[in-house]
N, C-alpha and C positions, 0 to 999 in steps of 0.2 A: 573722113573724106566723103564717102557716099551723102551721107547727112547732108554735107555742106553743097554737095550739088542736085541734092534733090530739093531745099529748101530756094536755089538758086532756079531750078527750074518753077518751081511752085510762084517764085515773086516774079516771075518774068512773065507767066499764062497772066496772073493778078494781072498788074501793070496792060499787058495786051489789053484784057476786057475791060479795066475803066478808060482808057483811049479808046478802042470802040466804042462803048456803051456813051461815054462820053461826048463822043463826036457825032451820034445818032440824036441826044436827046438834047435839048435847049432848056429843060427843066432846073432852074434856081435856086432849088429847097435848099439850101445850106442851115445844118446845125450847128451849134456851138456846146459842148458838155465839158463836165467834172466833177470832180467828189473825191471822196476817202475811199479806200477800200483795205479791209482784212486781208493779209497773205497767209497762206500757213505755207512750209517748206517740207518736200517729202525725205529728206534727208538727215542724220544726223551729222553730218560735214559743213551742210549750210548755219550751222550754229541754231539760233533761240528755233521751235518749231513754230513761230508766226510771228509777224510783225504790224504794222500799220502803215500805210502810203497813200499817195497822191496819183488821181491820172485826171488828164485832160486831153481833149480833141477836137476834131470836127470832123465834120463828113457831106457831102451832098448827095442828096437822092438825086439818081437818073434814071428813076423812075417812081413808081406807084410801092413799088418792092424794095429795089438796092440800090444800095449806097453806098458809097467808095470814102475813106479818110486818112486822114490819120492821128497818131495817139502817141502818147508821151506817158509813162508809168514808172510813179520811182517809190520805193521802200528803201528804209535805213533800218538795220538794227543791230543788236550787241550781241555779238557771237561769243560763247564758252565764259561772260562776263569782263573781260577785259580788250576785244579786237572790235573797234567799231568796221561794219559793212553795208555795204548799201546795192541797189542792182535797180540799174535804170534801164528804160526801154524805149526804144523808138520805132513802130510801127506803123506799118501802113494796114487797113482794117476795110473789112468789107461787112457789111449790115444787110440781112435778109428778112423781110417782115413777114413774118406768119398771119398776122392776125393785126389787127390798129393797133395793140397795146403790146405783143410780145413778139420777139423777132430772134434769128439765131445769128450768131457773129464770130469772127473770130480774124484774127493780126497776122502777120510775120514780119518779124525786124531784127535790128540787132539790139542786144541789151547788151550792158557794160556794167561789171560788176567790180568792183574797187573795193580793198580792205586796209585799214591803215592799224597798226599795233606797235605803239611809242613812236620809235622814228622809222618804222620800216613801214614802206607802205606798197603796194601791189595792185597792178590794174590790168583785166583781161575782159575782151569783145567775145561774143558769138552770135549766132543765130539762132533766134527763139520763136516757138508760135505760140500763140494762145488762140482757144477754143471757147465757146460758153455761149449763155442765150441771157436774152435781154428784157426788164418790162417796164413799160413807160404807164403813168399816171398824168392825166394833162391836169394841172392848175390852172391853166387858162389858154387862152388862143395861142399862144408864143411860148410857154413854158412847161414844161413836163420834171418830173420826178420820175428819175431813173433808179432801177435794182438790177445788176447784172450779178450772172455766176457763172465764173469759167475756170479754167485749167493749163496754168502756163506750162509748158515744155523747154527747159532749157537746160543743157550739161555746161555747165563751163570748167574747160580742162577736167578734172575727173569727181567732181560734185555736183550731185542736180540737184539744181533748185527751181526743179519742177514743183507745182503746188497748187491747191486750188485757192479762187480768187474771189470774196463777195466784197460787192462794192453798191454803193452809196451813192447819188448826186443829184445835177439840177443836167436840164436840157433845153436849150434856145434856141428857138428857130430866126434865121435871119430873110 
C-alpha cells in the first residue's frame, strides 16, 4: 500500500512539471524511438533469468535538457520450460541530457504481467519504475542510434521482476 501511494505521488509531481514545463515552452522537438532490448530477471519465481523485447516511444524536448514521453516495453518468455509469460509496460518517461550524446532517464507506469499454462491463464497490473542512462550516436541530421541501460523495479503480487535492462535502437527527430 505505501508503494502504491508513493509511486501515485511521484506520477502526479511528473505530470505537474510537464504541464508546467510544457506550458512555459513552445519548443517542437518531438522524437520518435525503438529497438530490442535484453531483460534479465532478479528472481527465480520470474522463470528463465532473461529474455528478449520490444520498446518504443516518444518524447518532446521542452527544453535544451528535458523531455517528457512516453513508452511502451514488452518481453515474452518461457518460464520453468512449459508456462509461457510475458510483462508489458506502459510508461510515462522523462529524459535529462547530460552532455549532446549521453542523458539519464528514467519511467513510472503500470506494467501488466499475464501467464498462460494449458488452459489456465492469469493476468495481474502494478506499478513499476525504471531508472538508467542513455547514449545517442547521430547518423544524420534526423536520426541517431540509441544504447540505453537501466533497471526496472517491479513486484507483482509476491515475484520481482525487477531486472536490469540493455536495449538497442534507432531515434527520429520530427
Amino acid at each position: 500500500m505505501k508503494k502504491t501511494i508513493i509511486f501515485t505521488i511521484l506520477a502526479t509531481l511528473i505530470l505537474g512539471m510537464t504541464i508546467n514545463v510544457s506550458a512555459a515552452n513552445t519548443n517542437s522537438d518531438w522524437e520518435g524511438y525503438g529497438g530490442l532490448s535484453f531483460y534479465s530477471f532478479d528472481e527465480d519465481e520470474a522463470g528463465d533469468d532473461s529474455s528478449i523485447g520490444f520498446f518504443a516511444g516518444a518524447r518532446k524536448w521542452n527544453s535544451e535538457q528535458l523531455s517528457f514521453g512516453g513508452e511502451w516495453d514488452y518481453t515474452s518468455y518461457d518460464a520453468f520450460g512449459y508456462i509461457d509469460a510475458s510483462l508489458m509496460g506502459i510508461l510515462g518517461t522523462v529524459t535529462y541530457k547530460i552532455s549532446d550524446t549521453v542523458s539519464l532517464n528514467g519511467g513510472l507506469g503500470i506494467y501488466k504481467f499475464k501467464v498462460e499454462n494449458g488452459g489456465f491463464s492469469n493476468s495481474e497490473n502494478d506499478l513499476g519504475m525504471r531508472i538508467g542512462a542513455e547514449t545517442n550516436i547521430p547518423l544524420d541530421n534526423d536520426m541517431e542510434l540509441m544504447g540505453r541501460i537501466g533497471y526496472r523495479i517491479i513486484e507483482i503480487e509476491d515475484a520481482d521482476f525487477g531486472g536490469l535492462q540493455l536495449s538497442a535502437g534507432l531515434t527520429k527527430k520530427f
